[in-house]
N, C-alpha and C positions, 0 to 999 in steps of 0.2 A: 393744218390744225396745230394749234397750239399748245404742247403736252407740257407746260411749264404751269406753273400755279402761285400766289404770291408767294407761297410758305418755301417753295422748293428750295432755295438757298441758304433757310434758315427754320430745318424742323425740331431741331431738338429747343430752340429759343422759343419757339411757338409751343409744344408740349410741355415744357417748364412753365409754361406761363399758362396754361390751359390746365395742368395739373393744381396750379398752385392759386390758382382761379377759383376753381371748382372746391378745394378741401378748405378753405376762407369761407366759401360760402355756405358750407355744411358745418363747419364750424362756429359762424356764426349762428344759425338755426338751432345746433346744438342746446348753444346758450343761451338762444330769446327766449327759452320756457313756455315756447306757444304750445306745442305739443306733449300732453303726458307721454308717460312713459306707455306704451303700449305693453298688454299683457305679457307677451314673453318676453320683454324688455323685464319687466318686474320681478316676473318669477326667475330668470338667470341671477339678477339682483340679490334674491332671497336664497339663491343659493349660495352665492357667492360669500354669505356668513357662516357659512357652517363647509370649510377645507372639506371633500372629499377626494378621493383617486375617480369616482364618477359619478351619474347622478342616475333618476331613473332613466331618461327619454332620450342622452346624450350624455357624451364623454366629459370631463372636468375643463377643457378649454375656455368654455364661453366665462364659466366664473372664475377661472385664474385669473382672465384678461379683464374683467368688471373690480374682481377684488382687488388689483394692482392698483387699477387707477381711482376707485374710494379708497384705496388704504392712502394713495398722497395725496386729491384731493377734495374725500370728506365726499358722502354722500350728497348727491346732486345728481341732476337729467344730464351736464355737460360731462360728470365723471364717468358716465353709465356709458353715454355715445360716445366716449372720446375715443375708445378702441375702434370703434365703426370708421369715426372718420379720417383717424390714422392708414385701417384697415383701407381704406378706398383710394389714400393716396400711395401707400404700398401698391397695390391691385394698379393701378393706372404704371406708376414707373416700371411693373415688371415686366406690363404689357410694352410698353415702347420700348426701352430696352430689348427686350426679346426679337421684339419685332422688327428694329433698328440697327442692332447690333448682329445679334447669331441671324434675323432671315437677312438683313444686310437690305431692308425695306423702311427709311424713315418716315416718308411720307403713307405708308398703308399704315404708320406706327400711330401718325396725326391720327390718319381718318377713323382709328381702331376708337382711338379714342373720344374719339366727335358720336360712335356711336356709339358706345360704353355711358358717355355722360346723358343720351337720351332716348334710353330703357329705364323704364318703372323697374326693372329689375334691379340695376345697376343703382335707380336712383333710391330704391327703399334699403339695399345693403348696404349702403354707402352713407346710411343716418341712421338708420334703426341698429341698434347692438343684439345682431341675430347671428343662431351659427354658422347661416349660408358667408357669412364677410369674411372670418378665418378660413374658412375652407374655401373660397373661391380666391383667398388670397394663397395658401396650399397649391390647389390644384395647376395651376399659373405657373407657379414656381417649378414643380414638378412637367409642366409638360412642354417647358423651354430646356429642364434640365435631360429630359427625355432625347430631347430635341439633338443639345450639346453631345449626349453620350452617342448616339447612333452616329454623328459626323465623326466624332473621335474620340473613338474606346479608350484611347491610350490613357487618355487626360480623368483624373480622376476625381477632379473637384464634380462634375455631373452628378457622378452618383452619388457623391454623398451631399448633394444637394437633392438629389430626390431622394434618398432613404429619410433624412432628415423633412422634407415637407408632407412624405407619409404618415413618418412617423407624429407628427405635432400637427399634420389634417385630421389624422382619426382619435385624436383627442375632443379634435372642435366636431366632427361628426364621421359617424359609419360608412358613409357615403364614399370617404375619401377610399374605403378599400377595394373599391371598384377602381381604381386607377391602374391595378398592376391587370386591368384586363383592357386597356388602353395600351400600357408599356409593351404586354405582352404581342397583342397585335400590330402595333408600330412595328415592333421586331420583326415580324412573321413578310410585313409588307416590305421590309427593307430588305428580306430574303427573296422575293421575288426578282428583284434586281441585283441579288448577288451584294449589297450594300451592307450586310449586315460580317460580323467575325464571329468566330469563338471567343474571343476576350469578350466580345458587347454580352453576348448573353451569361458568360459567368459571373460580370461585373452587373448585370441586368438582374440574376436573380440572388445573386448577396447581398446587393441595395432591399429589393423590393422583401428580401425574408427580412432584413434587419429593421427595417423600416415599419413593417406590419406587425413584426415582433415588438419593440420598442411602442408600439400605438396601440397596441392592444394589450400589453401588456397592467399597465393600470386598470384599465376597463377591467380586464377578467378577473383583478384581484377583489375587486367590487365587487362585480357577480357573483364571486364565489361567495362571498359573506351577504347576500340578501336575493339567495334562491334566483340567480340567474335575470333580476326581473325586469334589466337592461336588457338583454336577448329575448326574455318573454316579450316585452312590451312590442316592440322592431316586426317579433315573426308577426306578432297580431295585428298590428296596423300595415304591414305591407301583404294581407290578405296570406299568409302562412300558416297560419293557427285560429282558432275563433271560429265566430260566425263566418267573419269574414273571405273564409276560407271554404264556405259549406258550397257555394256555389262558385264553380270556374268559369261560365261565361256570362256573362251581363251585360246588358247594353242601357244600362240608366247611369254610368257616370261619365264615357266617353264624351260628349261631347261639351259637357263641366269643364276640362283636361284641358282638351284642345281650345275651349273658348279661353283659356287663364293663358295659355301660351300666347294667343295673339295679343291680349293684354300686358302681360309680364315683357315681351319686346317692341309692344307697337308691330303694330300689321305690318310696314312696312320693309321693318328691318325682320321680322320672323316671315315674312315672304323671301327677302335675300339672302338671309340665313341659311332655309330649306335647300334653294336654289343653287347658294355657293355649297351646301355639303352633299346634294348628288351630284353636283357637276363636277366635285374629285370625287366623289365614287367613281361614276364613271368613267372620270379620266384614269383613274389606276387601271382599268381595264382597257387603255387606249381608245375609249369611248369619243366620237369627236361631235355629240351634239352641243346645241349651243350652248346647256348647263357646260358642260365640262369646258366650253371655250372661256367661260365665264371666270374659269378658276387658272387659266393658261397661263397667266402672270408667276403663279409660282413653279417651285421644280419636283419633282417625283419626291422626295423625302418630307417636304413640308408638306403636299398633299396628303401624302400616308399618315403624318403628325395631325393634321387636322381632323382626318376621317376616322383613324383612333380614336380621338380622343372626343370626336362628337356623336358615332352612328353607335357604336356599346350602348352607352346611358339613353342616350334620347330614343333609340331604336325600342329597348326594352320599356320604358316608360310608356311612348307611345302603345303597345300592346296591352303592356299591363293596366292600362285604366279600363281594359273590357273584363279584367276581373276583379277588380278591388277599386275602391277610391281612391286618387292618386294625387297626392297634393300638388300646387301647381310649382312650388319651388323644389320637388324632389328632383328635376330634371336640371338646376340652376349649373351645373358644373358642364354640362354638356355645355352651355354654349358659353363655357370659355374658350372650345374652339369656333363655336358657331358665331361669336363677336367676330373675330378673325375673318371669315370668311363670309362675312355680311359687309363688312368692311374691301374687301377683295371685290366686288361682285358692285357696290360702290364706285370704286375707283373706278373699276373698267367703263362705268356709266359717265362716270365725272370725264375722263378721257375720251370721250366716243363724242359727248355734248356739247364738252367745253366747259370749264368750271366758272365760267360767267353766266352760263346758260340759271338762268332760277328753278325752274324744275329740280336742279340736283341738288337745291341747296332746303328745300319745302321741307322734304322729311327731318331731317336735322331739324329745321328752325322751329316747327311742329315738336320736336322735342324739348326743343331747349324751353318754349312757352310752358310745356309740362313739369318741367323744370322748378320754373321759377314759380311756376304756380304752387308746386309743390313744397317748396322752403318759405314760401309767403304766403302759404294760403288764408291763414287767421286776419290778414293786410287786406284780404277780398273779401267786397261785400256780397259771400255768396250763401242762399238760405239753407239752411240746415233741414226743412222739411215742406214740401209742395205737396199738398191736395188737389187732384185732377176731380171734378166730377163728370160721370157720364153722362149726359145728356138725356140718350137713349134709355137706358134702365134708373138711371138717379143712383147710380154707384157710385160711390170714389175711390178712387185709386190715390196712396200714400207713395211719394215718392222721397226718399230720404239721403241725403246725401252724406256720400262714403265717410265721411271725416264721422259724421257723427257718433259712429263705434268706437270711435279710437280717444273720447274727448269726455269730460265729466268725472274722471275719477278725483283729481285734486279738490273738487267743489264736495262730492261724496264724501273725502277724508275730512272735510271740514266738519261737515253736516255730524259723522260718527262722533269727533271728537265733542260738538257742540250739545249730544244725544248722551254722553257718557258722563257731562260735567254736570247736567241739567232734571237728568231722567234718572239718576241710580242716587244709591245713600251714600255708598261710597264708591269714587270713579276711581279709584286705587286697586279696588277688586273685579273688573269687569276685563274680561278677555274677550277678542274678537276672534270671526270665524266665517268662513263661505259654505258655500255649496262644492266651490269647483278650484283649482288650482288657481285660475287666474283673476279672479277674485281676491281671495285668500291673499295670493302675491300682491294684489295691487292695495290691501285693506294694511298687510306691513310696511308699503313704501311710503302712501299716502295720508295716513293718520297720523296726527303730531306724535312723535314719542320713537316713531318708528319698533313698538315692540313687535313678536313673535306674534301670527294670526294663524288660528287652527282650519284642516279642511275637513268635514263630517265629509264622512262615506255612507249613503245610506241609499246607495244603488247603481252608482256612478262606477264607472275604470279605476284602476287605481294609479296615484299620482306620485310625485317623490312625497308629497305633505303625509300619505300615509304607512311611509317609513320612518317618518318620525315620531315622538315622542307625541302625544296628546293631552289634552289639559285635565287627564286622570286626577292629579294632587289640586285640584282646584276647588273642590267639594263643598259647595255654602257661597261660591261666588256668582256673581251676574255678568252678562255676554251682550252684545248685540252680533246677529246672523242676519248676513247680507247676500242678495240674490239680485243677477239682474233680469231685467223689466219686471213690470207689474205682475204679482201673483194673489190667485184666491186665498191661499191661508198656510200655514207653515206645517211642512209634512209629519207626518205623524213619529215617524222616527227620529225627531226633530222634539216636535214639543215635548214629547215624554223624556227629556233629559232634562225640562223643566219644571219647576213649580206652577209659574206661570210666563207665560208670551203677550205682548202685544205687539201686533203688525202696524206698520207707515208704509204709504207708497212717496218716493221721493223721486220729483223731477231734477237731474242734474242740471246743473247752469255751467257753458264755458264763455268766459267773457261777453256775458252779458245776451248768451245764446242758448236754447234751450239744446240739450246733449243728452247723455243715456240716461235711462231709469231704470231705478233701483228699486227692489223691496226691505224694509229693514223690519227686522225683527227686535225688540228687547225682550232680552229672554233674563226671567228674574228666582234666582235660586238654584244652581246648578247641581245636580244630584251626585254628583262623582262619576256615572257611567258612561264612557263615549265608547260608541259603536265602533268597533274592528271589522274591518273588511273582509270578506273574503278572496282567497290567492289566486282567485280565476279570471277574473275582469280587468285584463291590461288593455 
């Protein structure tokens, strides 16, 4: 058999070039402007104008890093991603380095990456400016510095390389603070073997307090001045507080969860995933079925490294969507190890078959098509909406394709601006306004002028938009309120802060394709009153 491969002679020239392949081509997508900005693209956007130490829903990271790069250059979709696609190519060299260097593995480094660039997960963090990109670029750095600290306590750059990725993870999200329960158990595994010191664990928890301290520590200064409602918001949507809380078992979103996982990796590689991280479960327990042969390539510290750092998070997730809803990217950090060891579980296959063999090459190339579909999808001529009918009953079934959510707002900021210039007496005094945060956010980026757009609360959760200021001093001006798809008529809580309302329903167009719908209201005469929230509904 032949365990040689072309790449073996020259991995790091091939990962240079696969790195610098892939962030060219996400940067050129950036910039072709096919794709708006998606809603929480917008709204970090709209935060990013107003400095805070935090915000509601997450820590200040995502808009340090969107405000850096509009403040040099200048609002744009290319300044908004540019962190993303920076962020991807950070995330890719950490991984091969890490994986090249301290496991002393360059070729599992390639293959890590080969499976990295063909996950929907990897490939919507890797262009969208969201805060899973900082934080899986975090958690990375931290679990190679993990890594370094349990080989050699002495050396002291480790930890403060992981106090340091704590501390600027839990800026970009909460999530990263679950790491010191990776670090922790790494530890605990490396004590089974006698592998671990008294230095690793003193230098273990002055990293991990300094780190949590330092990342939390803006956050809380936040919280303190706007009634906690960063903490409020987190307990309630991770089923701690609220309704959401009223029942502890459910069985109506589990399989939501789990179907987003096979999606978010591709079946194929969240099959080898699974695979590669009981097979080091079991291997730490001298387990010698086949999962655990599967994982044999590496040594007792790196399996503990892996199994750390993927069964905590994805363990607990897995559980908790039988009580609460569980988003499908809350688990993203976990398979920063579970890339690793799907990659692992890979090789062994590539080595068993022959890396000529095509089989081993399917799931990749199956990714890579997803790929490319995906930075060029507006280049395919593919329909935005198919009508099935039934035969049998004379039903139809609407089948709509996914891009169409994400697409129509620029065509909308036209439409407002062309509604404001057109339809009022003076377009000088109309202010805009949603329903919902990401509305709101996307009515500021997308309207010519780029002003300030209000969010009514008149039953909704509440948002960062309703910590701020509201258009109180605006008293005798006109508004357009926008909502999306089509609705019956403007809620009552709503028209009564007007004189008078008139409704439109508006088909958006994206390139020349029909995309979301909207309801717009002009609302004419603004009474002075907007609606305060109540402090219960996070």
């Amino acid at each position: 058999m032949d365990r040689r491969t072309p790449w073996s002679g020259r991995p790091d020239l091939w990962a240079g070039a696969l790195i610098l392949g892939t962030t060219l081509a996400r940067l050129a997508f950036a910039a072709s402007g096919q794709l708006d900005l998606v809603q929480d693209e917008a709204q970090y956007w709209d935060w990013s104008r107003t400095f805070q130490f935090s915000y509601f829903t997450k820590g200040p990271l995502i808009a340090w890093i969107i405000g850096l790069w509009t403040w040099l250059l200048g609002d744009s979709a290319l300044a908004v991603r540019l962190g993303a696609v920076l962020g991807s190519a950070l995330m890719q060299v950490t991984v091969y380095l890490g994986l090249s260097r301290l496991f002393g593995r360059p070729r599992l480094g390639l293959l890590c990456l080969l499976v990295l660039n063909t996950t929907l997960l990897f490939l919507a963090a890797g262009t969208l400016m969201t805060t899973d990109n900082p934080l899986m670029v975090c958690w990375w750095v931290a679990l190679f510095a993990l890594y370094a600290a349990g080989r050699d306590p002495g050396a002291r750059w480790p930890f403060v390389a992981l106090a340091a990725a704590l501390a600027v993870g839990t800026w970009g999200k909460y999530m990263m603070l679950a790491f010191a329960v990776t670090a922790v158990l790494h530890g605990v595994l490396l004590r089974r073997r006698l592998l671990d010191s008294p230095l690793f664990w003193r230098r273990l928890a002055l990293a991990l307090a300094v780190g949590a301290g330092l990342g939390l520590a803006p956050i809380l200064l936040w919280n303190l001045g706007n009634d906690f409602a960063g903490f409020k918001h987190v307990a309630h949507l991770g089923g701690l507080a609220g309704s959401r809380a009223q029942s502890f078992i459910r069985f109506d979103r589990f399989a939501e969860y789990y179907g987003s996982q096979f999606g978010l990796l591709m079946p194929w590689w969240f099959v080898m995933t699974l695979v590669g991280a009981w097979g080091a479960l079991r291997s730490l327990g001298n387990g010698r079925s086949r999962a655990a042969r599967a994982v044999s390539s590496l040594d007792y510290s790196q399996r503990a490294l892996l199994v750390a750092g993927f069964w905590p998070v994805w363990g607990f997730f897995a559980l908790w969507c039988f009580h609460t809803k569980v988003h499908p990217n809350w688990s993203a950090v976990s398979y920063a190890s579970g890339f690793i060891l799907a990659a692992v579980v890979w090789e062994r296959i590539l080595l068993a078959r022959g890396w000529r063999h095509w089989k081993v090459w399917t799931w990749p190339a199956v990714g890579a098509l997803v790929f490319v579909l995906w930075l060029g999808h507006d280049l395919v001529p593919m329909p935005y909406r198919v009508e099935l009918a039934n035969p049998f009953t004379g039903r139809t079934a609407v089948l709509e394709n996914p891009a169409l959510h994400l697409k129509g707002w620029e065509d909308l900021g036209r439409e407002v601006d062309r509604l404001r210039r057109t339809r009022f007496a003076d377009p000088g005094r109309v202010f805009l306004f949603g329903n919902h945060y990401d509305v709101t956010a996307e009515l500021g980026w997308v309207v010519p002028g780029r002003e300030r757009a209000y969010c009514v609360n008149v039953g909704r959760r509440l948002n960062q938009y309703d910590l701020w200021p509201g258009p109180e001093g605006k008293m005798g001006w006109d508004a357009i309120y926008v909502r999306q798809k089509f609705k019956g008529g403007v809620e009552p809580g709503v028209e009564e802060l007007f004189d008078k309302t008139v409704q439109i329903h508006y088909q958006s167009m994206h390139r020349g394709r029909p995309a979301r719908q909207f309801t717009i209201a002009l609302c004419y005469g603004f009474k002075g009153k907007w609606p305060r929230p109540a402090s219960s509904g996070y």
